[in-house]
Phi, psi and omega in degrees: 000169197262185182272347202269134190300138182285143190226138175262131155306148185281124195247144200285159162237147176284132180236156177268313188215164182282122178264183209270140193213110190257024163281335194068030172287331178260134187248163205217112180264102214262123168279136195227152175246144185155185185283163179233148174210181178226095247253127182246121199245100205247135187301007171256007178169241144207145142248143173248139175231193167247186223268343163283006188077349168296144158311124182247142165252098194260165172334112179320336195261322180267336179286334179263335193289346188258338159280025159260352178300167176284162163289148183112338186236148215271113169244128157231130194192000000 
């Protein structure tokens, strides 16, 4: 594993309704259910972990779809 710090994800919360935003400033994500993990794009390479920081051995497509980021950077999704 890299030097780069485990970070927790960001996690949805339940609301009864979408609130209000009268700037039109908020972006609003709808949870779908399945995993979430967090791609750390590092000079050997990207790692994937989960949200607890274990190592995902992930889709070969999404690990090249992920080297063209600068090193240094954190995706959570």
């Amino acid at each position: 594993m890299s030097t780069m710090p485990h970070i927790k994800p960001m996690k949805a919360k339940h609301a009864a309704s979408v609130p209000a935003d009268p700037d039109g400033l908020r972006v609003i994500e709808i949870k779908y259910d399945g995993w979430r993990c967090l791609a750390y794009r590092t000079d050997d390479g990207v790692e994937l972990r989960t949200g607890s920081g274990k190592a995902i051995i992930g889709p070969h497509y999404i690990i090249k779809a992920l080297e063209v980021l600068p090193v240094g950077t954190i995706l959570d999704g």
